[in-house]
C-alpha positions as CSV (number, residue, x, y, z in Angstrom):
1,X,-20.2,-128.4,-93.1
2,X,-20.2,-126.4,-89.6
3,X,-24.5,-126.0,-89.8
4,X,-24.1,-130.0,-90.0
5,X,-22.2,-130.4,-87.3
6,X,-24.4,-127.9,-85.5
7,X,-27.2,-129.7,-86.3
8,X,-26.2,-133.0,-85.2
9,X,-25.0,-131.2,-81.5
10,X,-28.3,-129.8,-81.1
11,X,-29.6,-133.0,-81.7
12,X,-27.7,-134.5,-79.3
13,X,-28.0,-132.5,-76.7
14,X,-31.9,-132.5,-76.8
15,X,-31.7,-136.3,-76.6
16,X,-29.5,-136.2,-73.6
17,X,-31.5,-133.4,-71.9
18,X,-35.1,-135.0,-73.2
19,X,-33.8,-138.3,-71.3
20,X,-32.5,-136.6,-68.3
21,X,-35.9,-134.5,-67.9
22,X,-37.6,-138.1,-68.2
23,X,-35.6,-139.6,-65.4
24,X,-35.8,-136.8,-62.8
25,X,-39.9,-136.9,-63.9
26,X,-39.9,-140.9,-63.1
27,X,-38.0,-140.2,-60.1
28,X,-40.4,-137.0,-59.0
29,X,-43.6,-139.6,-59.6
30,X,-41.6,-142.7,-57.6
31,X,-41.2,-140.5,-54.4
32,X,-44.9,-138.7,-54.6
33,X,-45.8,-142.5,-54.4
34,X,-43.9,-143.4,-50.9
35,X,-45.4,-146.2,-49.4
36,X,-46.5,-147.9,-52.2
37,X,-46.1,-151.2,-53.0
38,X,-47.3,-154.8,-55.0
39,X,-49.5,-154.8,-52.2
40,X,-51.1,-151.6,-52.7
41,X,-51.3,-152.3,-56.7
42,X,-52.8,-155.4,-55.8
43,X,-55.1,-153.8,-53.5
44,X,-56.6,-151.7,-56.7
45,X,-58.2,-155.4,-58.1
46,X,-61.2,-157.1,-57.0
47,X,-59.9,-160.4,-54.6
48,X,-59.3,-163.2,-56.8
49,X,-59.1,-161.7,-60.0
50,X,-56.8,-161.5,-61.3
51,X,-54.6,-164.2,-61.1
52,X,-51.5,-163.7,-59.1
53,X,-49.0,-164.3,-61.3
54,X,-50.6,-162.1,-64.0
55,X,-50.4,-158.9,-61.7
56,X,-46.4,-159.7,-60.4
57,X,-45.7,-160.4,-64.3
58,X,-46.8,-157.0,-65.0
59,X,-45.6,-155.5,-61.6
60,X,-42.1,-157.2,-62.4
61,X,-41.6,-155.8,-65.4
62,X,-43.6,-151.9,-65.3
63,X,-40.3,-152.2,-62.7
64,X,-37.6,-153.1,-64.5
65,X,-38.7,-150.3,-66.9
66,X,-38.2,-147.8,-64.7
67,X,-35.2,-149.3,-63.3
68,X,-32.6,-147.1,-64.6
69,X,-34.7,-143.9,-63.3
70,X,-36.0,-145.5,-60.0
71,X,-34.5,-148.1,-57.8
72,X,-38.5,-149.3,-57.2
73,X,-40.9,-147.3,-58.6
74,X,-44.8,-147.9,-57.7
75,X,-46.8,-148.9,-60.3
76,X,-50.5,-147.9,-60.1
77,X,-53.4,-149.9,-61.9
78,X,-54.7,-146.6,-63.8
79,X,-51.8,-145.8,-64.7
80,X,-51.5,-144.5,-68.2
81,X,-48.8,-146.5,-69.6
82,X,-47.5,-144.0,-72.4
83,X,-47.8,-141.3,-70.3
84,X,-46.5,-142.0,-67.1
85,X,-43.7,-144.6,-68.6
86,X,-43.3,-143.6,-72.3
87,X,-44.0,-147.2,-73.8
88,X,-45.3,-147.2,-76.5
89,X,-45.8,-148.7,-80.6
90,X,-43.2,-151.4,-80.4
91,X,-42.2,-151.2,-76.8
92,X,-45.2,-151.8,-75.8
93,X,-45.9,-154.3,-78.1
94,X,-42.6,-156.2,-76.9
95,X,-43.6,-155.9,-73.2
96,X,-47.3,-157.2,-73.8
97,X,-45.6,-160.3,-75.3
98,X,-42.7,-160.5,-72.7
99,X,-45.2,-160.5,-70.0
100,X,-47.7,-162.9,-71.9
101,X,-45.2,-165.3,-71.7
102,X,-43.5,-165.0,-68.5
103,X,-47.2,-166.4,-67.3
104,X,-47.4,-169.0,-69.6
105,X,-49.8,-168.2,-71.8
106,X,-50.3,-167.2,-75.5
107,X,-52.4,-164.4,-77.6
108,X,-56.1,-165.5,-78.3
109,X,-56.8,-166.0,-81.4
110,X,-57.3,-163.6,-84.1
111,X,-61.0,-163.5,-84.0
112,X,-60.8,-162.8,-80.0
113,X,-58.0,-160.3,-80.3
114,X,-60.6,-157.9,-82.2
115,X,-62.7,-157.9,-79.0
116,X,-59.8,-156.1,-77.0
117,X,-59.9,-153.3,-76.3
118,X,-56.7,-150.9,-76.8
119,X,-54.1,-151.3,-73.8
120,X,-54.1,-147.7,-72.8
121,X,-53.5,-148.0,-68.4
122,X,-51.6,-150.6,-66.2
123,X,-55.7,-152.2,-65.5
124,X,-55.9,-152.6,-69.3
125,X,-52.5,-154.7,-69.7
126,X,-53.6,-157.2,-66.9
127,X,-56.5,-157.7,-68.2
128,X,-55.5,-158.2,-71.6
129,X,-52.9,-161.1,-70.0
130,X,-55.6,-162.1,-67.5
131,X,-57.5,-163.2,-70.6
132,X,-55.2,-164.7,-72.6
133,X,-55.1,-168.6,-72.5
134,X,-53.0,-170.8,-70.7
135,X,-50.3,-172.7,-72.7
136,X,-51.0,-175.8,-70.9
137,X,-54.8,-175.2,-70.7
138,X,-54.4,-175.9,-74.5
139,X,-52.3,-179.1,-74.6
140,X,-54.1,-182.1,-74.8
141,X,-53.8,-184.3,-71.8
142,X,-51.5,-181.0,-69.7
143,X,-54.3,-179.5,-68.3
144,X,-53.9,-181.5,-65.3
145,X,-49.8,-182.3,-65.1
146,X,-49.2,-180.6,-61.9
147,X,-52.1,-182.7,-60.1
148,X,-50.6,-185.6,-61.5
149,X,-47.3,-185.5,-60.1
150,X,-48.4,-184.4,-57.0
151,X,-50.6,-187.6,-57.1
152,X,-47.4,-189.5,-57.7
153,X,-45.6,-188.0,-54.9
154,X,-48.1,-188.6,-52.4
155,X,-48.9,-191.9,-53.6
């Protein structure tokens, strides 16, 4: 009975100094990157591309990951995401799908997904979302909703 008990204490304490380790890591890594910002993430992409909301989506929630460790912590484009924020199998599964839909869009389809390549860095994630369709794109007659009622506004 005590080696159980010892067991399950050694266990425990590993966990709590395995997650304190992590957070004083993510906090060491958020102050070497003083000064950074969206801005400067952004900066790491070619003008245009990709679309706005795709890179804050990603920014917005690489950030709330990180939240409990770093009041703001930078996120860098090449960033490798299981290394430098320990997502991943499931968790990173859950945040490629929360982020895919906070733009409004949807996977590909099965015979597209193939083509992907594995979402290893903060570049690869964009661009996986970057290149995922637009929910609206693929309603009939939605495409153009948003011109529409501005039309009616003005008119």
């Amino acid at each position: 009975m005590d080696s159980v008990v010892f067991a399950l204490g050694a266990c425990a304490l590993l966990i709590v100094v395995g997650t304190i380790w992590i957070r004083v890591r993510t906090r060491r890594t958020a102050l070497s990157r003083s000064g950074e910002n969206f801005d400067t993430f952004r900066a790491a992409f070619a003008p245009h591309e990709p679309p706005q909301e795709v890179l804050l989506a990603v920014y917005a929630e690489l950030q709330r990951w990180c939240a409990d460790a770093a009041a703001t912590f930078p996120i860098r484009a090449d960033d490798d995401i299981g290394r430098i924020y320990g997502m991943v199998d499931e968790d990173l599964d859950e945040t490629i799908q929360k982020v895919i839909a906070d733009c409004g869009r949807q996977f590909p389809p099965d015979e597209q997904l193939v083509q992907v390549r594995p979402v290893v860095t903060v570049r690869d994630l964009v661009g996986l979302v970057a290149n995922c369709p637009s929910i609206s794109a693929l309603l009939p007659g939605r495409a153009d909703l948003g011109t529409q009622k501005k039309d009616a506004r003005r008119g």
